[in-house]
mmCIF file of the N, C-alpha and C atoms, coordinates in Angstrom:
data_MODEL
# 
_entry.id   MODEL 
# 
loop_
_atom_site.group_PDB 
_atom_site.id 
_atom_site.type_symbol 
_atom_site.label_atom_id 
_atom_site.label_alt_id 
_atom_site.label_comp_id 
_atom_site.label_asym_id 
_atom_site.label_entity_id 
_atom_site.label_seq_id 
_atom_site.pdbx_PDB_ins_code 
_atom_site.Cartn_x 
_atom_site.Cartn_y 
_atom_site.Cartn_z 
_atom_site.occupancy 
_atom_site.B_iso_or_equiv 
_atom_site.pdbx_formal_charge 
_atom_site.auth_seq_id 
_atom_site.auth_comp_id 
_atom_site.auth_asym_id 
_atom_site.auth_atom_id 
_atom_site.pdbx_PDB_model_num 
ATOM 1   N N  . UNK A 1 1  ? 110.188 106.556 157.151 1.00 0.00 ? 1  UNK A N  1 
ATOM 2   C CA . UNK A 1 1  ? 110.583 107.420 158.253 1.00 0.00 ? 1  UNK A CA 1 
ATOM 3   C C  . UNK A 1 1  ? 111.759 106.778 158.983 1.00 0.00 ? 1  UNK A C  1 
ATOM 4   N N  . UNK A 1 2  ? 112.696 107.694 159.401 1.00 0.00 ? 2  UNK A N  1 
ATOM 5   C CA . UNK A 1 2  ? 113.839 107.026 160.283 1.00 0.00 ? 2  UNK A CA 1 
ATOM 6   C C  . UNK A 1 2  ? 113.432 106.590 161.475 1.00 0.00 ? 2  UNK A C  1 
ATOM 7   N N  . UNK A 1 3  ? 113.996 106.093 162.252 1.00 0.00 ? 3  UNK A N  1 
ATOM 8   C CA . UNK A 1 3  ? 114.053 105.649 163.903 1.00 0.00 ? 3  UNK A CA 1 
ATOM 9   C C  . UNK A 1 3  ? 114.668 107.067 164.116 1.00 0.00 ? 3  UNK A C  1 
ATOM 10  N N  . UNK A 1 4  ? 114.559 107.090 165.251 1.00 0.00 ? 4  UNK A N  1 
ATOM 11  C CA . UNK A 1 4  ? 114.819 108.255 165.912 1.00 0.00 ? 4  UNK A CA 1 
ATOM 12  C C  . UNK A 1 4  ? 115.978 108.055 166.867 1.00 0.00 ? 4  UNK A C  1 
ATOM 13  N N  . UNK A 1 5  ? 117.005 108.926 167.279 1.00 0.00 ? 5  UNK A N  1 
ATOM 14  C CA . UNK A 1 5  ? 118.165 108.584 167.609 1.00 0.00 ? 5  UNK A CA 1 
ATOM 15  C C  . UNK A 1 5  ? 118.859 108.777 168.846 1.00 0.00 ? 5  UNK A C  1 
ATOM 16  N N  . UNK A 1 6  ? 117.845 108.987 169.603 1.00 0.00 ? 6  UNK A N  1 
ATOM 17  C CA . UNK A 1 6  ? 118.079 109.620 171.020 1.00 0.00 ? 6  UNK A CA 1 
ATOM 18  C C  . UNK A 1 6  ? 118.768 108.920 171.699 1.00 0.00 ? 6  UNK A C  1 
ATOM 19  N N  . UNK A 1 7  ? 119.557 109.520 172.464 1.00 0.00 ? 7  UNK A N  1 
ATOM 20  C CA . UNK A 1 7  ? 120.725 108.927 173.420 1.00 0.00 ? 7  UNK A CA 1 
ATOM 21  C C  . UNK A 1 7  ? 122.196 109.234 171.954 1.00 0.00 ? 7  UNK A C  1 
ATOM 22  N N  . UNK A 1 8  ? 121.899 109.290 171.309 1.00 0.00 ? 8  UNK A N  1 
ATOM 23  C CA . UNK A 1 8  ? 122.868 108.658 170.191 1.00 0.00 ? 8  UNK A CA 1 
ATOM 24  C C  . UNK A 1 8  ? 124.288 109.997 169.948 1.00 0.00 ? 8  UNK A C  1 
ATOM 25  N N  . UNK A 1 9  ? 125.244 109.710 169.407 1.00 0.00 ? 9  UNK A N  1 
ATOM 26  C CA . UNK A 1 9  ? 125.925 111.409 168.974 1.00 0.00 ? 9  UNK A CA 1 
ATOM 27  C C  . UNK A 1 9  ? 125.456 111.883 168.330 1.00 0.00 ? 9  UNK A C  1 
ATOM 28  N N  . UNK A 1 10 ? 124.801 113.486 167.944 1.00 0.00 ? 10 UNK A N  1 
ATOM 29  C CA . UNK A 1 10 ? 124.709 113.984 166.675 1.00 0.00 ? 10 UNK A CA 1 
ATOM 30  C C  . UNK A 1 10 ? 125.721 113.999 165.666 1.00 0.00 ? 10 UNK A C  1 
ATOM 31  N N  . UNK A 1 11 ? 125.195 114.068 164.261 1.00 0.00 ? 11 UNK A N  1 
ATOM 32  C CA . UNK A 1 11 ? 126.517 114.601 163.479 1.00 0.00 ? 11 UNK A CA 1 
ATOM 33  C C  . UNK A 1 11 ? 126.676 115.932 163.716 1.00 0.00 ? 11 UNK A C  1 
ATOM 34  N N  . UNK A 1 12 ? 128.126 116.243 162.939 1.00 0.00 ? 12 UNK A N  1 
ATOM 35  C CA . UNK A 1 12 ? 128.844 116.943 163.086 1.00 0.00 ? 12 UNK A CA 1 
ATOM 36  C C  . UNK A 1 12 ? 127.922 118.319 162.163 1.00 0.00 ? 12 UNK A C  1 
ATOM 37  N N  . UNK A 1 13 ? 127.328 119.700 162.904 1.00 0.00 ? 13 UNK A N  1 
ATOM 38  C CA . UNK A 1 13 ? 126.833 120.074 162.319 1.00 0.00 ? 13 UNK A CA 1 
ATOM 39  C C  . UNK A 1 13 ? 127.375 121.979 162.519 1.00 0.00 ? 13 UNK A C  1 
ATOM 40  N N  . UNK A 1 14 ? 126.396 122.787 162.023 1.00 0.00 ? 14 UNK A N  1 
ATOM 41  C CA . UNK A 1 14 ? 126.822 124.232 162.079 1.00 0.00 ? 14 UNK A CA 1 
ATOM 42  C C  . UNK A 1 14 ? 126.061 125.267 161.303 1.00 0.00 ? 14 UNK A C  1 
ATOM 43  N N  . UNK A 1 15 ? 125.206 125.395 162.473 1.00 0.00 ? 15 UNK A N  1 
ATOM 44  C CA . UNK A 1 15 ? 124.035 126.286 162.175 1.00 0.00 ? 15 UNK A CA 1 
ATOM 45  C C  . UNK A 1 15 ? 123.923 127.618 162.661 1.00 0.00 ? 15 UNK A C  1 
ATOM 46  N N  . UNK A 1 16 ? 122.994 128.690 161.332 1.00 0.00 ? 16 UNK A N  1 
ATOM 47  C CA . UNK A 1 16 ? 122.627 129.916 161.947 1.00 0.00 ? 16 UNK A CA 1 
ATOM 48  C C  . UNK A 1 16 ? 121.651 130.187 163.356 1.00 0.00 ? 16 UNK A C  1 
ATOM 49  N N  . UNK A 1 17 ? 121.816 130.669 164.252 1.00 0.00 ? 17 UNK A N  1 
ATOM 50  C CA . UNK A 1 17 ? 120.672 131.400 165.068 1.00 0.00 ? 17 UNK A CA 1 
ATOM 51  C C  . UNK A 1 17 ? 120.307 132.231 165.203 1.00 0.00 ? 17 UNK A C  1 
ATOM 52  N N  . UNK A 1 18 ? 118.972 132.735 165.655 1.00 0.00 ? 18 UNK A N  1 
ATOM 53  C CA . UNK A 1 18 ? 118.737 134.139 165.785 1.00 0.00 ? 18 UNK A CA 1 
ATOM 54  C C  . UNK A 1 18 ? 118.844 134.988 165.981 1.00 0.00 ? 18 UNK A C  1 
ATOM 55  N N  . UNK A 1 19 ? 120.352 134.940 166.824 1.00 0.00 ? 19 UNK A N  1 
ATOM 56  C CA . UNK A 1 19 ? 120.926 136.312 167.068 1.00 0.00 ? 19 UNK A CA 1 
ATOM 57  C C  . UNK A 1 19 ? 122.377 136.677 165.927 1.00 0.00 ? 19 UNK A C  1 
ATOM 58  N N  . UNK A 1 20 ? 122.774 135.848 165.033 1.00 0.00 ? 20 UNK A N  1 
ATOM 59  C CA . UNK A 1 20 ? 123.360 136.320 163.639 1.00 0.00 ? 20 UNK A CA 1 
ATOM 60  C C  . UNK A 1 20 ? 124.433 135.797 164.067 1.00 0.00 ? 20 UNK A C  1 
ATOM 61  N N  . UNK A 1 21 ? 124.436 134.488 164.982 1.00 0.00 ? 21 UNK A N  1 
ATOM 62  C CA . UNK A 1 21 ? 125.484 133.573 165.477 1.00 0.00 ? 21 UNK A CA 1 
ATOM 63  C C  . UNK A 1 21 ? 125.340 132.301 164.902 1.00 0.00 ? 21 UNK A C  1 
ATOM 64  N N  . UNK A 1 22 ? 126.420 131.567 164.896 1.00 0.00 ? 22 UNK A N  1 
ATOM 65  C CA . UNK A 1 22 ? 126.093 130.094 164.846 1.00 0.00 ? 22 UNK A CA 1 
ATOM 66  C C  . UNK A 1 22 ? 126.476 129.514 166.125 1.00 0.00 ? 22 UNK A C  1 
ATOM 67  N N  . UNK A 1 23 ? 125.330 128.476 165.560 1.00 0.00 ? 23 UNK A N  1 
ATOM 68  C CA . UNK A 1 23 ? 125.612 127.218 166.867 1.00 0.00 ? 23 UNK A CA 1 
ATOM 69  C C  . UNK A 1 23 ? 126.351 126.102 166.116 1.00 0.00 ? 23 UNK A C  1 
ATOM 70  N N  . UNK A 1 24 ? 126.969 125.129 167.163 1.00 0.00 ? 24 UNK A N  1 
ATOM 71  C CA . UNK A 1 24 ? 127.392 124.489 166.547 1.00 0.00 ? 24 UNK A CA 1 
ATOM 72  C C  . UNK A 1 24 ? 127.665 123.143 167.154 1.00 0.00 ? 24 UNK A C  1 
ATOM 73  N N  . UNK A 1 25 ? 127.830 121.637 167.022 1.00 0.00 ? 25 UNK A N  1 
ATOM 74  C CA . UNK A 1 25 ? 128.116 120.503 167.701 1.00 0.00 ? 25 UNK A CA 1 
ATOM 75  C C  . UNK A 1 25 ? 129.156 120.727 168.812 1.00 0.00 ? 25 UNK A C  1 
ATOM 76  N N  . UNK A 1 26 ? 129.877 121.602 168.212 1.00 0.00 ? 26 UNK A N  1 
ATOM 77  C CA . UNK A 1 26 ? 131.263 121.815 169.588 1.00 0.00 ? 26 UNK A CA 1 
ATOM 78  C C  . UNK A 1 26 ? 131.046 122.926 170.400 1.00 0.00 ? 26 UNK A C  1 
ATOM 79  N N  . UNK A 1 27 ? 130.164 123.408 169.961 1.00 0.00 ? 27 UNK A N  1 
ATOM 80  C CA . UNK A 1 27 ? 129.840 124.615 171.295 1.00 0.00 ? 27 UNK A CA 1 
ATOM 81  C C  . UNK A 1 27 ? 128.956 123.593 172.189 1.00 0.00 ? 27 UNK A C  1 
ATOM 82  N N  . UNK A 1 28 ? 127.778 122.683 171.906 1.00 0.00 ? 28 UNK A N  1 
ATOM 83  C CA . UNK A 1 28 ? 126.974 122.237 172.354 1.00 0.00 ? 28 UNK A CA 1 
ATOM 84  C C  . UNK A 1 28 ? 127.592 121.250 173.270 1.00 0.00 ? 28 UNK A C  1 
ATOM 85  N N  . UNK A 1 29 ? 128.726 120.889 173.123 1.00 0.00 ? 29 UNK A N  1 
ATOM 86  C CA . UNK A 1 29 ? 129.340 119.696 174.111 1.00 0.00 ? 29 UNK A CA 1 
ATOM 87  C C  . UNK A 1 29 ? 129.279 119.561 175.241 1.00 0.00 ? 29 UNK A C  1 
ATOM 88  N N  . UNK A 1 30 ? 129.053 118.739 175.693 1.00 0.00 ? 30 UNK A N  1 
ATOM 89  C CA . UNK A 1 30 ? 128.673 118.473 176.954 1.00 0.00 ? 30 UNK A CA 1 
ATOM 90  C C  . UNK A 1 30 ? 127.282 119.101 177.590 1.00 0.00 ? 30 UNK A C  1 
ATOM 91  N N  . UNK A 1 31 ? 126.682 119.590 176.932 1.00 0.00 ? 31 UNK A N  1 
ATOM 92  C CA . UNK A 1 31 ? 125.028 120.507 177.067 1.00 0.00 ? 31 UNK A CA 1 
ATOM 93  C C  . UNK A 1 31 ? 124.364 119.317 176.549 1.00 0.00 ? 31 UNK A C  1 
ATOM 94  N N  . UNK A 1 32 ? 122.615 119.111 177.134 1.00 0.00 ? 32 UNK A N  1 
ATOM 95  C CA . UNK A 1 32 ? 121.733 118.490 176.660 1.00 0.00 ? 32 UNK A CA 1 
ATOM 96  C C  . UNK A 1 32 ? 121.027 118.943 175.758 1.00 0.00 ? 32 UNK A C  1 
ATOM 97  N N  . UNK A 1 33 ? 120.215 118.347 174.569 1.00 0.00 ? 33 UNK A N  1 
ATOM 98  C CA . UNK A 1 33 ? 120.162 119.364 173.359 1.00 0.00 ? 33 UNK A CA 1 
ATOM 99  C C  . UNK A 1 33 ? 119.313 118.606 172.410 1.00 0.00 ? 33 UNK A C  1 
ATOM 100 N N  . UNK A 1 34 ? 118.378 119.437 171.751 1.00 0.00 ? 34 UNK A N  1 
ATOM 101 C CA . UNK A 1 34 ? 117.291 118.071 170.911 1.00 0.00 ? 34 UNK A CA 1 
ATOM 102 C C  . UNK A 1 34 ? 117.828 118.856 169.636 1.00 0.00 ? 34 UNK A C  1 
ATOM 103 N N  . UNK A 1 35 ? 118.119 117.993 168.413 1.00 0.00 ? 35 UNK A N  1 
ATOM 104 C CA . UNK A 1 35 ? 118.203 118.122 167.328 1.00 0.00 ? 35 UNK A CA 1 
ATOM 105 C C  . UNK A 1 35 ? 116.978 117.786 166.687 1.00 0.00 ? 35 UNK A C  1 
ATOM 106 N N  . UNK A 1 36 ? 116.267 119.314 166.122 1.00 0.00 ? 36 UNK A N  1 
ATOM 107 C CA . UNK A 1 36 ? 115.157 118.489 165.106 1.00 0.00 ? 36 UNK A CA 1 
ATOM 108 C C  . UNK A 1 36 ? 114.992 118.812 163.641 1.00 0.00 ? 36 UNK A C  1 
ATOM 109 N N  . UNK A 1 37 ? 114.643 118.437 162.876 1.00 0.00 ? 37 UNK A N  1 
ATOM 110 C CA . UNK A 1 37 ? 114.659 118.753 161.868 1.00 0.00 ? 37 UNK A CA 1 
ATOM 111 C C  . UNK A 1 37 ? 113.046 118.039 160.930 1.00 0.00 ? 37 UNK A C  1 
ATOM 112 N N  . UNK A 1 38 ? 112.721 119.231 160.401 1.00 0.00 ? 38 UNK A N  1 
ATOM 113 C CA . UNK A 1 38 ? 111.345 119.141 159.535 1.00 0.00 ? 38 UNK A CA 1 
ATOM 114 C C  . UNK A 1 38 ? 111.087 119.550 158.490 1.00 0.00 ? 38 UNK A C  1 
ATOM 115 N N  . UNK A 1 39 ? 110.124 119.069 157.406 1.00 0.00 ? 39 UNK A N  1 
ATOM 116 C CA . UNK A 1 39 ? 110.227 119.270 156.449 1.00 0.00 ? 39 UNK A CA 1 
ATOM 117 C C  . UNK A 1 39 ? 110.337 121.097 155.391 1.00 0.00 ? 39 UNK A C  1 
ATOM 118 N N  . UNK A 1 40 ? 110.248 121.142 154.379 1.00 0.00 ? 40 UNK A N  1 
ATOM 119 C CA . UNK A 1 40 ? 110.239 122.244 154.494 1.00 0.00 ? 40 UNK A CA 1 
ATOM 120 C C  . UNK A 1 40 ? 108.732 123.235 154.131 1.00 0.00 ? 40 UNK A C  1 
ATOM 121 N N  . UNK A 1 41 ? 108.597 124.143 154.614 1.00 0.00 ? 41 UNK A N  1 
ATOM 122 C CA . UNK A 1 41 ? 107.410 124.586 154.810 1.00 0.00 ? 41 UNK A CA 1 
ATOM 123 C C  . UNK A 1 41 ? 106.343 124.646 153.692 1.00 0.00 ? 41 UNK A C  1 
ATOM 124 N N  . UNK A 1 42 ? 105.057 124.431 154.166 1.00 0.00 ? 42 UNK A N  1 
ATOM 125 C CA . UNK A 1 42 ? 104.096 124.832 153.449 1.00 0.00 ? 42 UNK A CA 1 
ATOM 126 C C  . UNK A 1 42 ? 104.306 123.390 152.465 1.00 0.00 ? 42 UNK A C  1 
ATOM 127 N N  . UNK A 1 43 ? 104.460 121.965 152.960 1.00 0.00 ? 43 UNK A N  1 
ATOM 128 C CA . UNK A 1 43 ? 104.319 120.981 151.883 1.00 0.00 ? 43 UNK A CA 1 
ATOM 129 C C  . UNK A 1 43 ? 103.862 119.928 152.880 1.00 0.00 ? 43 UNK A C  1 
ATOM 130 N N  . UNK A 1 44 ? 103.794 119.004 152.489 1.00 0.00 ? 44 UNK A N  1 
ATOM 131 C CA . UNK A 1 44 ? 103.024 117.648 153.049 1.00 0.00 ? 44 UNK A CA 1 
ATOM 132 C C  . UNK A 1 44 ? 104.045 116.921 154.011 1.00 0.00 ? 44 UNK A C  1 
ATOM 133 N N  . UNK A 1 45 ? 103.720 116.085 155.064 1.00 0.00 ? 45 UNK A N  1 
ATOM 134 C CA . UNK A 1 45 ? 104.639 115.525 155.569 1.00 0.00 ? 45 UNK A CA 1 
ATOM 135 C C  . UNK A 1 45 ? 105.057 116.232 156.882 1.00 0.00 ? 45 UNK A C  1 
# 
């Protein structure tokens, strides 16, 4: 398992959301913001 990275920069990223937008590291700038990420569904872990 990694350490966890809080306080830290995210990488550089660019994702769908639920309204058929993306989000993205440079929209998020300067906003507080949890990056999480989990495995993928329906498996162990």
């Amino acid at each position: 398992m990694s350490k966890m990275l809080e306080g830290k920069p995210s990488p550089k990223f660019e994702l769908p959301c639920t309204s058929n937008l993306n989000v993205s590291d440079q929209a998020m700038k300067g906003k507080k913001y949890v990056l999480f990420f989990y495995p993928k569904d329906n498996t162990p872990g």
